[in-house]
C-alpha positions in Angstrom: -14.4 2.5 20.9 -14.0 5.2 18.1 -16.5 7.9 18.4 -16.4 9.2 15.1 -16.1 12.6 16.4 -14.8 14.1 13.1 -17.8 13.9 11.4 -19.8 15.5 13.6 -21.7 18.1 11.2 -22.4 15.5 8.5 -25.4 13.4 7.7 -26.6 10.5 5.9 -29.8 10.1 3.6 -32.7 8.4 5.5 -33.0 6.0 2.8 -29.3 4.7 3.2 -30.1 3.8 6.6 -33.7 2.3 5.3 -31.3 -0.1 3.4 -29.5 -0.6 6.8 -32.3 -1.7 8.4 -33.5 -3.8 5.5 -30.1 -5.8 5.6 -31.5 -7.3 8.6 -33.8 -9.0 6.8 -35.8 -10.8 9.5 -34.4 -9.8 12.3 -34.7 -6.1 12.2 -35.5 -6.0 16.3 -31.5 -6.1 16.5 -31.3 -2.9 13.9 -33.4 -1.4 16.1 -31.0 -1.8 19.3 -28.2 -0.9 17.2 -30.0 2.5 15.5 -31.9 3.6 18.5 -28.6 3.1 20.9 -27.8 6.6 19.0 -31.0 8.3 18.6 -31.6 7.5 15.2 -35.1 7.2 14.0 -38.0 6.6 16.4 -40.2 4.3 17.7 -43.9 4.3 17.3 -46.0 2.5 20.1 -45.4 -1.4 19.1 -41.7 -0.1 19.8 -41.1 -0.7 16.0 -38.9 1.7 14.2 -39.3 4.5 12.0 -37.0 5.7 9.2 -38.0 8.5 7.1 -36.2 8.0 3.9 -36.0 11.7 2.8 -35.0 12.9 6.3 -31.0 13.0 7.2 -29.7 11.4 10.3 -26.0 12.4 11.9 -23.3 10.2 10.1 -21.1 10.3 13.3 -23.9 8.0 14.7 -24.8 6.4 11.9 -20.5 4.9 11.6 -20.9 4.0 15.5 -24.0 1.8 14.9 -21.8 -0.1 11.9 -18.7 0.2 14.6 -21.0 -2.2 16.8 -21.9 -4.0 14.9 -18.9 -5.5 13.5 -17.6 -5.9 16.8 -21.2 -8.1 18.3 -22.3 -9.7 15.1 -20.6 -11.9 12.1 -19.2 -10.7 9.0 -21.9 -11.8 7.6 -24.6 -9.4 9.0 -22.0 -7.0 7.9 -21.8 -7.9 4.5 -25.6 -7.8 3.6 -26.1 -4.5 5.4 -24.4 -2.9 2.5 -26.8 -5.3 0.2 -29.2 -3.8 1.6 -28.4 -0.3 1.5 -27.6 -0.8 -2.1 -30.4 -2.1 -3.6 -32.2 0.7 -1.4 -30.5 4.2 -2.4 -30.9 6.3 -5.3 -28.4 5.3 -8.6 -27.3 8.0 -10.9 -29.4 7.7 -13.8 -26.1 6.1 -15.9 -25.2 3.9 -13.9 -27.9 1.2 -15.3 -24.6 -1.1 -16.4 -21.8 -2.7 -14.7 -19.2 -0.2 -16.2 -21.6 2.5 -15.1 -21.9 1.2 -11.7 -17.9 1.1 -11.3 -17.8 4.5 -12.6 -20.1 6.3 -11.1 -20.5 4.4 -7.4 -18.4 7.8 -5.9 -21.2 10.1 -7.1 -23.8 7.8 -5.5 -22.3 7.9 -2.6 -22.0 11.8 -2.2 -25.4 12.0 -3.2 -25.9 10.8 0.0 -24.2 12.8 2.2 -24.1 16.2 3.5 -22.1 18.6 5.3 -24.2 21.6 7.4 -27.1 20.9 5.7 -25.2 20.9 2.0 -25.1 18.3 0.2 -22.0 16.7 -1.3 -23.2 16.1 -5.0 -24.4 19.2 -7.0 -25.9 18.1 -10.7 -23.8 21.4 -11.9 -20.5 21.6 -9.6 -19.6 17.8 -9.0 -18.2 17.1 -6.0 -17.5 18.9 -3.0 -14.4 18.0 -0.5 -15.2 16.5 2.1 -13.8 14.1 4.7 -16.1 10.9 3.9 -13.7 9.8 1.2 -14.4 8.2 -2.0 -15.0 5.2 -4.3 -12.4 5.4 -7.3 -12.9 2.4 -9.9 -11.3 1.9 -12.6 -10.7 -0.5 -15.4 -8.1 -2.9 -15.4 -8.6 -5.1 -18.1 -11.9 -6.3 -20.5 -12.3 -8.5 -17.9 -11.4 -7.3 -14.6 -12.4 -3.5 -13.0 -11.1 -2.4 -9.2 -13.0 -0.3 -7.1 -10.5 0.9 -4.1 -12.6 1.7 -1.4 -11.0 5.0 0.9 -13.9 5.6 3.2 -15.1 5.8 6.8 -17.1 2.2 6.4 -16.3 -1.3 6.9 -14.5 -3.4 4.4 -17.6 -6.0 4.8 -20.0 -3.2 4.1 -18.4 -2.3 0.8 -18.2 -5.4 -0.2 -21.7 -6.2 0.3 -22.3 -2.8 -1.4 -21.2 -4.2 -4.5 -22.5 -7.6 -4.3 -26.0 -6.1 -3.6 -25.1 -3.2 -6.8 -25.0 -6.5 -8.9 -28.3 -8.0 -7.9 -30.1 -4.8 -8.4 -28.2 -4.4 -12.1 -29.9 -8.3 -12.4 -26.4 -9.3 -13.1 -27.0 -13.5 -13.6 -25.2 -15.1 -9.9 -21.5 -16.1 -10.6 -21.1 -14.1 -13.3 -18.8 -11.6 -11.5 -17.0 -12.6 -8.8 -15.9 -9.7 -6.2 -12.6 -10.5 -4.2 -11.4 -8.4 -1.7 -7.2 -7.9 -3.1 -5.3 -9.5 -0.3 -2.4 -7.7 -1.5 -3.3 -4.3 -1.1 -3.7 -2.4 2.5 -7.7 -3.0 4.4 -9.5 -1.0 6.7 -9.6 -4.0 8.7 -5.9 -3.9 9.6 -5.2 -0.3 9.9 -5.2 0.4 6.4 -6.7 3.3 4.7 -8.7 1.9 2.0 -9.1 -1.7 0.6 -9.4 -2.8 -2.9 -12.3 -5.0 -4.2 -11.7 -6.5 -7.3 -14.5 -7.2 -9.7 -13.5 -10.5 -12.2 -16.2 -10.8 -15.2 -16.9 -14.9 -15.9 -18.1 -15.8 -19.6 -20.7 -14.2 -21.3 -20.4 -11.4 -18.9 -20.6 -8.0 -20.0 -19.4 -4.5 -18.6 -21.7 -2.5 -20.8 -24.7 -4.7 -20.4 -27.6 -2.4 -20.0 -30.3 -3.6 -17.1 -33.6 -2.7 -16.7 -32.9 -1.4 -13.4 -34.7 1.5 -11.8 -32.1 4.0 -10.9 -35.0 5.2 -8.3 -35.5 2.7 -4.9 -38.5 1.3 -4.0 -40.6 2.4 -1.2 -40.4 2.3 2.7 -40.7 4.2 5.4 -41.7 2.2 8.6 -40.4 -1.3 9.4 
């Protein structure tokens, strides 16, 4: 089993894992296995776990507890544990669109992370190197955008990560489809990144602006 070792020194954003958890939907007892199997979060005296969504948990952990679950539980579970965490985070305040969503899903995702106590996203000086990779998307065509996806997480996860990006931008079911490109290389073989491929239907729009909150709701105790 990999033990992430070379992240040791980073975090993660309580309220990413808050989205974890929530992926579970009903069955949150088996987050809790999963989480507290490497001391993340605690228990209060029902045994139920607590999350604090502004706190910061070790990522090294945090990639283990995915690492399992992948390997004990369906793709499925996978899959909507990154709906979850996506309808859960904090957006940049321009990505209220598809096209801003594509764009800026990298900087969302730094925001997130930190290194010693630093985060990865600074409002003034961008980015900061790092060894958590990235999110590049691009645009292809009027109707298609890519998103190739070079980072320590499951192919599932990413993919749920944009499905669940969509249902918080309201984007109307079927109207994008998101296709993992069986061409390219996947995490899930060896590969270093995979490529998601996001296909707009009719009367889609890239630059359709939602209502969306670019702040998350709530939650601290499950």
């Amino acid at each position: 089993m990999r033990d992430f070792s070379e992240y040791r020194g980073y975090e993660v954003y309580g309220l990413s894992v808050v989205g974890f958890v929530k992926g579970f939907a009903a069955f949150r007892s088996i987050a809790t296995t999963f989480l507290m199997r490497e001391n993340i979060g605690t228990l209060d005296r029902e045994g139920t776990i607590v999350i604090e969504p502004h706190g910061w948990y070790p990522l090294d952990g945090y990639l283990r507890a995915f690492n399992a679950i992948a390997r004990e539980t369906g793709e499925s579970v996978v899959r909507q544990l990154g709906v979850g965490v996506m309808q859960n985070v904090h957006w940049p305040k321009e990505a209220d669109s598809l096209e801003g969503m594509v764009r800026l899903i990298n900087v969302g995702y730094h925001m997130h992370h930190r290194r010693d106590g630093v985060p990865l996203h600074d409002p003034v000086k961008g980015l900061t190197p790092s060894l958590i990779g990235s999110y590049e998307g691009r645009k292809v065509s009027d109707s298609v955008f890519v998103i190739e996806c070079a980072n320590p997480y499951p192919c599932l996860f990413d993919q749920g990560l944009v499905q669940g990006g969509l249902r918080r931008l309201g984007v109307k079911p079927g109207s994008v489809t998101v296709t993992h490109e069986a061409s390219r290389p996947c995490r899930a073989k060896d590969g270093e990144s995979c490529t998601l491929r996001l296909q707009l239907g009719p009367g889609a729009e890239w630059g359709i602006r939602s209502r969306v909150s670019t702040r998350p709701g709530p939650g601290i105790r499950f």
